[in-house]
VEXMIKE-138033 format. One record per residue (C-alpha): residue number from 1; x, y, z. Coordinates in Angstrom, 3 decimals. Example, Ala and Ser with C-alpha at 12.3 -4.5 7.8 and 13.67 -1.06 7.14 Angstrom:
<recs>
i | x | y | z
1 | 12.300 | -4.500 | 7.800
2 | 13.670 | -1.060 | 7.140
</recs>
This chain:
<recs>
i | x | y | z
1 | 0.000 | 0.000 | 0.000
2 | 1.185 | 3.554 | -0.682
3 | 0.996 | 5.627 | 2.263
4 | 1.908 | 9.251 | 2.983
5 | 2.698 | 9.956 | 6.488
6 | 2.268 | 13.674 | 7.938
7 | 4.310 | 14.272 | 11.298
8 | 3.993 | 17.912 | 12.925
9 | 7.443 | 19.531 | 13.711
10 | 6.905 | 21.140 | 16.710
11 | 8.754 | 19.296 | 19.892
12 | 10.650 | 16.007 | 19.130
13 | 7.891 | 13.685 | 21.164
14 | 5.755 | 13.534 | 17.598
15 | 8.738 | 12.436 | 15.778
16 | 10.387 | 10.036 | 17.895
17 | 6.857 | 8.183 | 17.963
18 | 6.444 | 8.157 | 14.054
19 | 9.457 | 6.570 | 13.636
20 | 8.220 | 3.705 | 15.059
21 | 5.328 | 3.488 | 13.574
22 | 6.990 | 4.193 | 10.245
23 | 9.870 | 1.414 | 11.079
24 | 6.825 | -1.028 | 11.336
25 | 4.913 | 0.284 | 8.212
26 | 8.090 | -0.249 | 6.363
27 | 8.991 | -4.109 | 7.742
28 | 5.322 | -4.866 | 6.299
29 | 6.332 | -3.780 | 2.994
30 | 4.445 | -0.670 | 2.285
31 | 5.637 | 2.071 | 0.330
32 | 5.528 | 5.391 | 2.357
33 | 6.298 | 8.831 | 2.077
34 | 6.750 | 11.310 | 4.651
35 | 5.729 | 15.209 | 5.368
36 | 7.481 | 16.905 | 8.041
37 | 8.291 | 20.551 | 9.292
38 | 10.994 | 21.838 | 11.925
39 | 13.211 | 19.616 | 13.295
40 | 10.993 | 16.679 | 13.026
41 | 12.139 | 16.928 | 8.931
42 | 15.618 | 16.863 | 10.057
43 | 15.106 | 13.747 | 12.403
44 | 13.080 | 11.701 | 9.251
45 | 15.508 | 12.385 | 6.952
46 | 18.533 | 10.796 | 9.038
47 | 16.502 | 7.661 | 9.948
48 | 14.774 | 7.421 | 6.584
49 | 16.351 | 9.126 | 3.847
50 | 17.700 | 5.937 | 1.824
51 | 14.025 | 4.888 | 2.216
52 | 11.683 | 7.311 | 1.672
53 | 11.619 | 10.624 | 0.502
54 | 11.203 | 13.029 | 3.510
55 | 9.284 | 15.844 | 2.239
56 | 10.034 | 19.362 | 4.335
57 | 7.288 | 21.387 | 4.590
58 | 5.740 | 24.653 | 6.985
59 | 4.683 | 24.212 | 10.123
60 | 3.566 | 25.853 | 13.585
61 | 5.894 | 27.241 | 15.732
62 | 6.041 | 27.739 | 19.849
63 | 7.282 | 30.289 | 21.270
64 | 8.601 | 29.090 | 24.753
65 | 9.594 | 31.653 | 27.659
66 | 10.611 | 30.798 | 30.868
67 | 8.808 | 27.766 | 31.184
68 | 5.503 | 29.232 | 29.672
69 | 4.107 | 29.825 | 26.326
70 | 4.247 | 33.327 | 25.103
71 | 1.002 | 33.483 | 22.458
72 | 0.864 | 36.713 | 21.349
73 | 4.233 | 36.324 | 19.676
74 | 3.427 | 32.514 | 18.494
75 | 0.526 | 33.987 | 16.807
76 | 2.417 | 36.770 | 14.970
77 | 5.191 | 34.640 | 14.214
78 | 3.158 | 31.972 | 12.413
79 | 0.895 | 34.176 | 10.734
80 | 4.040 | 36.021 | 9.517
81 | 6.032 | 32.716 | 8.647
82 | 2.921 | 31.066 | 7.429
83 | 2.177 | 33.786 | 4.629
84 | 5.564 | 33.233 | 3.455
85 | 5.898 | 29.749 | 3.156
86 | 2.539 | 29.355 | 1.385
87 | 4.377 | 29.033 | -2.074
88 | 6.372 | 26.086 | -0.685
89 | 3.375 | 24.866 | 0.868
90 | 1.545 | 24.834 | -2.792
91 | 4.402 | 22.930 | -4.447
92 | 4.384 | 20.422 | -2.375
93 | 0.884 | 20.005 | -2.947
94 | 1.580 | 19.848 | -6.786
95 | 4.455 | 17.907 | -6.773
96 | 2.538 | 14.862 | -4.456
97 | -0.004 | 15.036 | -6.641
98 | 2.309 | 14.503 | -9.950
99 | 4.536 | 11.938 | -8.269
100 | 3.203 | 9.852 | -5.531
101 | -0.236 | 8.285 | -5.444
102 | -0.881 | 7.169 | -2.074
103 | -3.746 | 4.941 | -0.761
104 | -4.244 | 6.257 | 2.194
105 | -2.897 | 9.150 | 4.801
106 | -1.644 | 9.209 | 8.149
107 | -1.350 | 11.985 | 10.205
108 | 0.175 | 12.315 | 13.544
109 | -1.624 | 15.702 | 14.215
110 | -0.212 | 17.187 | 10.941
111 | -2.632 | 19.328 | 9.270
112 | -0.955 | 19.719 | 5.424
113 | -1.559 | 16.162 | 4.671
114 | -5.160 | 16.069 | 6.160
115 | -5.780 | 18.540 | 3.875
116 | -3.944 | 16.736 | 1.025
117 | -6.120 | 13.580 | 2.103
118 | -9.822 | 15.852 | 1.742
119 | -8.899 | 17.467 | -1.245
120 | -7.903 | 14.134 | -2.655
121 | -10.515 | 12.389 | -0.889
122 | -8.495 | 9.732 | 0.505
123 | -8.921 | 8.148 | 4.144
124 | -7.033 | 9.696 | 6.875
125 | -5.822 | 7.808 | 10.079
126 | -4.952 | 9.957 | 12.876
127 | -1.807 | 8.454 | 15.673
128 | -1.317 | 10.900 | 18.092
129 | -1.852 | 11.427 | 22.021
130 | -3.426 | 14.759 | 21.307
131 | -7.319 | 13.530 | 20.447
132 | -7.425 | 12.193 | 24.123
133 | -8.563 | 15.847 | 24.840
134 | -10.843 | 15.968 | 22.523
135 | -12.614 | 12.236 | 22.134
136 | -12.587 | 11.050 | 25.657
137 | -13.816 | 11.557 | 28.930
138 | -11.465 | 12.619 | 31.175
139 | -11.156 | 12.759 | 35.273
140 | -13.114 | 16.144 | 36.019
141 | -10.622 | 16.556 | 38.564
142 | -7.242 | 16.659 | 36.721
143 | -8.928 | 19.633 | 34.739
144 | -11.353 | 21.587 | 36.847
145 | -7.667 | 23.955 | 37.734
146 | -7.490 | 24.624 | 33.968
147 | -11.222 | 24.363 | 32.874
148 | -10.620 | 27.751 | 30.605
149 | -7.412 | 26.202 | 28.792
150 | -9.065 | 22.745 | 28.430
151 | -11.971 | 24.351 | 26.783
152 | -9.395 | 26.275 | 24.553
153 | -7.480 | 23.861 | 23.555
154 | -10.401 | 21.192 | 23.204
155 | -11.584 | 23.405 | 20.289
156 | -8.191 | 23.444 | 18.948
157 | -7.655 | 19.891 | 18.403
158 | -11.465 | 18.932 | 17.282
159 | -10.722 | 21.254 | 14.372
160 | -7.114 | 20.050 | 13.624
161 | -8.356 | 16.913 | 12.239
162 | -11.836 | 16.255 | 12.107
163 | -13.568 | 12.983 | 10.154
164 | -11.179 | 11.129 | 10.090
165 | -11.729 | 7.168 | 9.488
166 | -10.348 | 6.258 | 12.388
167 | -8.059 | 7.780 | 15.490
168 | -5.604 | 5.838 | 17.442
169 | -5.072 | 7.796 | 20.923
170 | -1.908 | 6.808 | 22.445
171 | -2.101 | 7.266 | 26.686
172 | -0.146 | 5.970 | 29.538
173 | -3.695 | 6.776 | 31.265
174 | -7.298 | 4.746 | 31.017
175 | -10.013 | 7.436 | 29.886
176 | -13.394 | 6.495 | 28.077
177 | -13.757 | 6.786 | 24.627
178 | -17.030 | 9.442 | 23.673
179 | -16.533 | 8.995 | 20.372
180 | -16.728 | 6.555 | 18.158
181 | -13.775 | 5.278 | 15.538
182 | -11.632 | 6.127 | 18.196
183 | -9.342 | 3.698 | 19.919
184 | -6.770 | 3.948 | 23.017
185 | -3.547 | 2.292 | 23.015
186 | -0.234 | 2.326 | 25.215
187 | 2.399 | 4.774 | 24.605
188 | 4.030 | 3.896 | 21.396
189 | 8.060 | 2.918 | 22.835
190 | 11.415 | 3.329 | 20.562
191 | 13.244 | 0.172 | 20.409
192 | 15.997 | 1.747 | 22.827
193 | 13.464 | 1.653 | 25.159
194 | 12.209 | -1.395 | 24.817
195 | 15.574 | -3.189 | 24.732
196 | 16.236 | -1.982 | 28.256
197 | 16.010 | -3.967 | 31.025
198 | 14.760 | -1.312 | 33.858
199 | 16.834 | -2.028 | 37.342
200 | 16.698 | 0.426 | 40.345
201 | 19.518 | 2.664 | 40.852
202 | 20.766 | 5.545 | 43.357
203 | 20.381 | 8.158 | 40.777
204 | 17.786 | 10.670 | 39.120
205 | 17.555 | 11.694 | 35.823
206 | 16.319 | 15.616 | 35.363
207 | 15.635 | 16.402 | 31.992
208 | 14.673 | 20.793 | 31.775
209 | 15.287 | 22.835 | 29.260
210 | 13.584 | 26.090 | 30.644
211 | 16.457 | 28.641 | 32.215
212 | 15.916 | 30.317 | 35.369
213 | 16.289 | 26.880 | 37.725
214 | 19.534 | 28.576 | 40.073
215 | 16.901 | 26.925 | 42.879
216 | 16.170 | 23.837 | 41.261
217 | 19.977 | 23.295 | 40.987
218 | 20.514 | 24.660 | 45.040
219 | 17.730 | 21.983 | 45.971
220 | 19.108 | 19.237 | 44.137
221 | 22.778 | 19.588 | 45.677
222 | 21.268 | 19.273 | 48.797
223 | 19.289 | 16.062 | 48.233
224 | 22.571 | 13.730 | 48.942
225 | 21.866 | 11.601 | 45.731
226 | 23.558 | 11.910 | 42.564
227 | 21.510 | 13.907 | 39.627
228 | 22.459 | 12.852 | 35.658
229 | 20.759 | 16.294 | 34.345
230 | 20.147 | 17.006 | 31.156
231 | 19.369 | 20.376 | 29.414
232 | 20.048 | 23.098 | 31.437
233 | 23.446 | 23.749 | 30.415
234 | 23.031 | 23.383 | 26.161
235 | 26.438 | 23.085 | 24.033
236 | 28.235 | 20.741 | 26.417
237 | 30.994 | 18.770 | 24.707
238 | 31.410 | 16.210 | 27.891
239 | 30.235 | 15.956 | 31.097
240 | 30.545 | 18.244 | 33.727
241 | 30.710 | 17.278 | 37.271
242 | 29.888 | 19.483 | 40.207
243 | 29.612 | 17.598 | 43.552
244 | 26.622 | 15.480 | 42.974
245 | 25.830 | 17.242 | 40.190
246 | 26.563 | 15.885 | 36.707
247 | 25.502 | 17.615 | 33.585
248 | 25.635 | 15.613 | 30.645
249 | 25.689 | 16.263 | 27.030
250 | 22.688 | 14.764 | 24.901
251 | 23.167 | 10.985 | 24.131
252 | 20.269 | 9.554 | 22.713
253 | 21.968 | 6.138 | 24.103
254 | 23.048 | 7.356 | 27.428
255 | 20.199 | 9.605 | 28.211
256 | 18.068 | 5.950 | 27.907
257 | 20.284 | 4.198 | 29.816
258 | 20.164 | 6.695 | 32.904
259 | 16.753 | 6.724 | 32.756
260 | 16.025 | 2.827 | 32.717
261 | 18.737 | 2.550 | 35.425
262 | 16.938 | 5.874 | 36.930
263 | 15.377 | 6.130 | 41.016
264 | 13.583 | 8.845 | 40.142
265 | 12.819 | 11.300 | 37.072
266 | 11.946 | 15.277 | 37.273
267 | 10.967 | 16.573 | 33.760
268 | 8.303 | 18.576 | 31.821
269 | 4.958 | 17.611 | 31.285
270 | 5.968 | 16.028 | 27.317
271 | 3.732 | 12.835 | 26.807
272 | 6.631 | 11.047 | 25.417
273 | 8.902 | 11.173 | 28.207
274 | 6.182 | 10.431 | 30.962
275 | 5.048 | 7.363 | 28.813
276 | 8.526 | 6.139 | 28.789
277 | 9.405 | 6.861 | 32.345
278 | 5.973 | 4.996 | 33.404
279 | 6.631 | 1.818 | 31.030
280 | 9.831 | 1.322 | 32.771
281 | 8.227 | 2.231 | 36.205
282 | 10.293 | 5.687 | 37.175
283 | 8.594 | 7.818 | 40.083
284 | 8.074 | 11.052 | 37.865
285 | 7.814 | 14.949 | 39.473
286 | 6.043 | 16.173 | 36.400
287 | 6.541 | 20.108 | 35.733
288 | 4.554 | 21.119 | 32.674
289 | 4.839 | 24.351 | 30.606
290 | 2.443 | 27.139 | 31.574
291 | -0.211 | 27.388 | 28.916
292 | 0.331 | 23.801 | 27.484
293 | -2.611 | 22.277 | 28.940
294 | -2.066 | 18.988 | 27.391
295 | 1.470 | 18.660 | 29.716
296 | -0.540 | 20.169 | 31.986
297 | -3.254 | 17.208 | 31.683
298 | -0.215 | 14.485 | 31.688
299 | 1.080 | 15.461 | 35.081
300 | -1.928 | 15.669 | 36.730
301 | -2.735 | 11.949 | 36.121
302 | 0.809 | 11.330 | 36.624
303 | -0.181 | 12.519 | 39.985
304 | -3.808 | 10.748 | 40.066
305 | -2.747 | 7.750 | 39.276
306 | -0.050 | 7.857 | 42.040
307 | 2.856 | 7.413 | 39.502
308 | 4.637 | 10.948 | 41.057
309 | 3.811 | 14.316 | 41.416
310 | 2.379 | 17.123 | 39.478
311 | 4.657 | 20.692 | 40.225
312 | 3.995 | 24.439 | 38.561
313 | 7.298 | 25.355 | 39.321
314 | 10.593 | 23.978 | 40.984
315 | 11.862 | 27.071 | 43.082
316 | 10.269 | 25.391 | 46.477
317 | 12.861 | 23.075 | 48.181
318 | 9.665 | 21.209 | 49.914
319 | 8.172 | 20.795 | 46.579
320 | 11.092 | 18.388 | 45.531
321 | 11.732 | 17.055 | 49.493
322 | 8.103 | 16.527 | 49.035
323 | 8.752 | 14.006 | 46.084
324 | 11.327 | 12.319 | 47.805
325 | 9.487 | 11.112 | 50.202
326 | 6.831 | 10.078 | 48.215
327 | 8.975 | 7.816 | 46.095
328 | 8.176 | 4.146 | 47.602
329 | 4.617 | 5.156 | 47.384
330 | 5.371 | 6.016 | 43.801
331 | 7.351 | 2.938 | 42.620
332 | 4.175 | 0.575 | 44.475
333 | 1.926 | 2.249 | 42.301
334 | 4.092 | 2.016 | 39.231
335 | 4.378 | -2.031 | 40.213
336 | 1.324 | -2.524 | 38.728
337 | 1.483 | -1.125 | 35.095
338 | 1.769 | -3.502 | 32.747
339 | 2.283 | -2.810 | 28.592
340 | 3.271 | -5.236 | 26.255
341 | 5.486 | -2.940 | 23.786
342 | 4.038 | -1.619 | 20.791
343 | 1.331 | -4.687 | 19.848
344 | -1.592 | -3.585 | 20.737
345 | -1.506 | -0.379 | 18.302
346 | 0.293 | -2.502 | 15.312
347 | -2.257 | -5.282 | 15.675
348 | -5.077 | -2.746 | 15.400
349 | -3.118 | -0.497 | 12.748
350 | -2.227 | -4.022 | 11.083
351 | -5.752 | -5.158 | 10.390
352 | -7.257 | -1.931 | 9.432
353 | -4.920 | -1.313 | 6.508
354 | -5.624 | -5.258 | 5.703
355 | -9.494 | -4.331 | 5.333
</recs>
């Protein structure tokens, strides 16, 4: 079957789940080709350039201050950038429709090849973890402290990619389905995850990229237990070690293997991550970005299910002490989560292109 794949650029979590999916579309034989913006283009073309042809294309952009999401100027900057790129946008429209004939579209939460799919009137699958917010029910009390955003963003994502034939949710978290055509599956795990073994050690893995954390970094020395951080210092060649402190250039590789060897993990509120830390049963103190209510949404049932804690901010030391105590509690809760890898959504995904 022909397939053309649609990935949105924006954060790496989209495109480090649609390569697996795409690694399993292509060991069934199809052939697929692949639309991608940002640095989710960039990432495609590495893993699948001498197999597919990675098409780059426009997409929305974030823009990210101090841990929260500064809209006025992510509205004018993709309006602005938008309008620009339209030409490009049109081409590779054109050039789709002169050279590859696909069968069918899927879209993890990409809108240009939606559109491709309605103009062309081709069915669209949808694979993402964003349609949980907008086709289930979900815990009244992980949202009644963001009711306005939910409501905001719920709206966002029913128009994003309505009718489609069928939507595979992907959720470390059980919430009923309201609509129909809709099904939830586990996270969707990279192999490097999978391959790991998880085992129990001394340290904890912090993954942050927002600045201003001088407290975070004063609380942490004081814990006593050795902290494998990643992302607050960008640029780093090698490691640097500071007391208990050890700051670590990015290694896919070795930023897996510190967290399956993790105690504990302190990170954003990125769906990715949390599903990962949770599949290989890592106590999580979730801090999501303010005015991203969908990491807003995964650390609160981070919390609710008793898997960690949900923070707004990391400059109280009783926030993290707090965690740290919590941490058995955490890891019994964990005990009971059980996934096996990626079947569930390839035996579903499997049988529906087979029909």
């Amino acid at each position: 079957m022909r397939i053309l794949y649609g990935v949105v650029g924006e954060g790496m979590g989209h495109a480090i789940r649609s390569r697996v999916v795409l690694e399993h579309l292509f060991a069934r034989g199809h052939q697929v080709e692949i639309m991608a913006s940002s640095r989710a283009a960039d990432f495609l073309r590495r893993q699948f350039g001498e197999r597919a042809w990675v098409h780059r294309i426009h997409g929305m952009h974030i823009d990210y201050r101090e841990n929260r999401v500064r809209r006025g100027s992510t509205l004018w900057t993709n309006l602005l950038q938008g309008g620009l790129a339209l030409p490009r946008q049109l081409a590779a429209y054109f050039e789709l429709l002169a050279e590859f004939h696909p069968d069918l579209v899927i879209s993890d939460f990409d809108s240009f090849t939606y559109l491709y799919a309605r103009l062309s009137r081709l069915p669209i699958i949808s694979i993402d973890n964003m349609q949980v917010i907008n086709r289930c029910s979900l815990d009244p009390d992980a949202i009644a402290a963001q009711q306005g955003e939910f409501l905001l963003t719920r709206a966002f994502v029913k128009s994003k990619l309505p009718f489609c034939e069928h939507y595979y949710i992907s959720s470390f978290f059980e919430a009923p389905v309201r609509k129909p055509r809709t099904t939830l599956v586990p996270p969707i795990l990279r192999p490097e995850v999978l391959a790991r073994a998880p085992s129990r050690g001394d340290h904890w893995l912090i993954y942050q990229t927002a600045e201003g954390y001088d407290a975070l970094l004063d609380t942490l020395r004081s814990l006593g237990v050795e902290c494998r951080i990643y992302g607050m210092r960008r640029g780093l060649a090698e490691e640097v070690v500071e007391g208990n402190l050890r700051f670590r250039p990015f290694s896919e590789h070795a930023f897996v293997d510190d967290l399956a060897s993790s105690r504990a993990v302190i990170a954003g509120g990125g769906f990715t991550l949390l599903g990962e830390a949770v599949y290989l049963r890592k106590p999580v103190l979730a801090v999501p970005v303010q005015g991203q209510f969908e990491q807003f949404l995964n650390a609160r049932y981070i919390e609710k299910l008793g898997y960690g804690r949900c923070a707004e901010n990391l400059d109280d030391p009783a926030t993290i002490r707090g965690f740290q105590a919590a941490l058995d509690g955490c890891e019994a809760s964990l005990a009971s989560y059980r996934q096996d890898g990626n079947r569930v959504l390839f035996d579903a995904l499997d049988a529906r292109l087979a029909s």
